[in-house]
N, C-alpha and C positions, 0 to 999 in steps of 0.2 A: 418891204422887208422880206428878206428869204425866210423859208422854212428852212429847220435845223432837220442836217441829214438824219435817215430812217436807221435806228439802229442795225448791226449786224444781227440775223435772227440767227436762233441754236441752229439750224443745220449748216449755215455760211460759218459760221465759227466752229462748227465741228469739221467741215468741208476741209479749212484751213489749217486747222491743228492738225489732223491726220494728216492730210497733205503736205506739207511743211513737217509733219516729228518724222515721218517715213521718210520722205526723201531725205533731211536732213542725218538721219540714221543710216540708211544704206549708202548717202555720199561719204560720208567721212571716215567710216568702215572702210570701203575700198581704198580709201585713199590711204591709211594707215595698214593694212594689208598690204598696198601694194609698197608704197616707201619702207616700209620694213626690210624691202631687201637690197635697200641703198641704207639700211641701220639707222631709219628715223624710228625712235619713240612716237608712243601717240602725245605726250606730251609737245616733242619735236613738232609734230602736224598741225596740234593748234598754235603756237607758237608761227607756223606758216602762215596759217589763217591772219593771226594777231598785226601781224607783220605788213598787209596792209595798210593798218591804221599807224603804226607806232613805225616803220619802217624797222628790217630786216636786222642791226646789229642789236638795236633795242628791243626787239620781242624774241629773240635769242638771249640775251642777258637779263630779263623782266623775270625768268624763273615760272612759278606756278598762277601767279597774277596774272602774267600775260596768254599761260594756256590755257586759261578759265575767260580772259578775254576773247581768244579767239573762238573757244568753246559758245560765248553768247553771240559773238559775231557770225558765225558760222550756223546757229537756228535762224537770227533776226532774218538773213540772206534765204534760207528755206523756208522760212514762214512768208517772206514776200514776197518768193516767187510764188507761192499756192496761195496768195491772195490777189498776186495780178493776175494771173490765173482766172480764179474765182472770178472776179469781176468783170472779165473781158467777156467768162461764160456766160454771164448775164444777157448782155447784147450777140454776143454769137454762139448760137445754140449749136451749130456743127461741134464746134470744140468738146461738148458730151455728147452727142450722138455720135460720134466717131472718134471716141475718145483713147482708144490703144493710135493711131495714127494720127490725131491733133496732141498727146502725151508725148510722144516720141519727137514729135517737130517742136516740143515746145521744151523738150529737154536740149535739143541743139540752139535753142535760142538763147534757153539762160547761160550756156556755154558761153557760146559768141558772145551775150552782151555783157559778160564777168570778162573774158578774156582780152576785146576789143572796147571797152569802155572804163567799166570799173577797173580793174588793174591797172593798165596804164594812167590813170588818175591817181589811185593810191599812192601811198609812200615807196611802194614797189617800182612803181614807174614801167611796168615790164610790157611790150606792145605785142609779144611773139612769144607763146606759152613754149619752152623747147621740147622738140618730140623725140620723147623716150616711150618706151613702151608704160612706162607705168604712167604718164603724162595722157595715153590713148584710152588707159583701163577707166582711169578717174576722169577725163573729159569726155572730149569728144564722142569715144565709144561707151563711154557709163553712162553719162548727163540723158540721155535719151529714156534709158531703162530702170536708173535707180534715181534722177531727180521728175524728169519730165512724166513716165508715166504711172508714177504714186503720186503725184498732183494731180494730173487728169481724173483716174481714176477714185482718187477722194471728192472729188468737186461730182463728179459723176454720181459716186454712191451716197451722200451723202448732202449734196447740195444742188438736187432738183427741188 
């Protein structure tokens, strides 16, 4: 008979929630900053988020339902990057001893594996994120500094 997994102690779930409300906070900021000046709402934004799960004509027409869905969609995704994260920290302790440069590579990862997995999955179906500048602010060139190293550095301060 297995033993039942060891709970998450307070500092792993404090590691997480910071990690995850921060990045989750500073990604979506940007991204609402930056689509503001193609005249999205941030209503609009989550509504993008939503649009994953519900596809694109329906979480456009869903109203405040679906921007409140996207709105949970949009933590659940930062809170599971900063707990796979956390756990991977557990067996590779580089990832916090070097944690501004294991943050930054792990912000291009959850990039890449939202852009090249998840999306094209979703109801979105999109294989090739198109490059706009505001597409550079919110991935590639954000994902690194506002999801990948407020992860790191929560698990770091927080979840030795």
């Amino acid at each position: 008979m297995k033993a039942a997994p060891a709970p998450i102690s307070g500092s792993a779930t404090m590691a997480i929630f910071v990690g995850g409300l921060i990045a989750g906070i500073l990604d979506i900021t940007s991204a609402i900053v930056a689509y503001r000046s193609r005249g999205a709402t941030p209503m609009r934004v989550f509504q993008s988020v939503a649009s994953g799960a519900f596809g694109r004509e329906a979480a456009y027409a869903g109203g405040m339902k679906t921007a409140l869905a996207g709105f949970g969609f949009h933590f659940l995704i930062a809170f599971t990057a900063a707990a796979v994260f956390y756990l991977a920290s557990r067996k590779l302790r580089f990832l916090v001893d070097h944690c501004v440069l294991w943050g930054l590579v792990y912000g291009l990862c959850v990039w890449t594996f939202m852009n090249y997995l998840v999306l094209p999955l979703s109801a979105i179906g999109r294989s090739t994120p198109p490059i706009t500048w505001q597409a550079l602010v919110t991935g590639v060139g954000g994902h690194p500094f506002l999801v990948g190293l407020p992860i790191a550095w929560a698990t770091r301060r927080f979840g030795r």
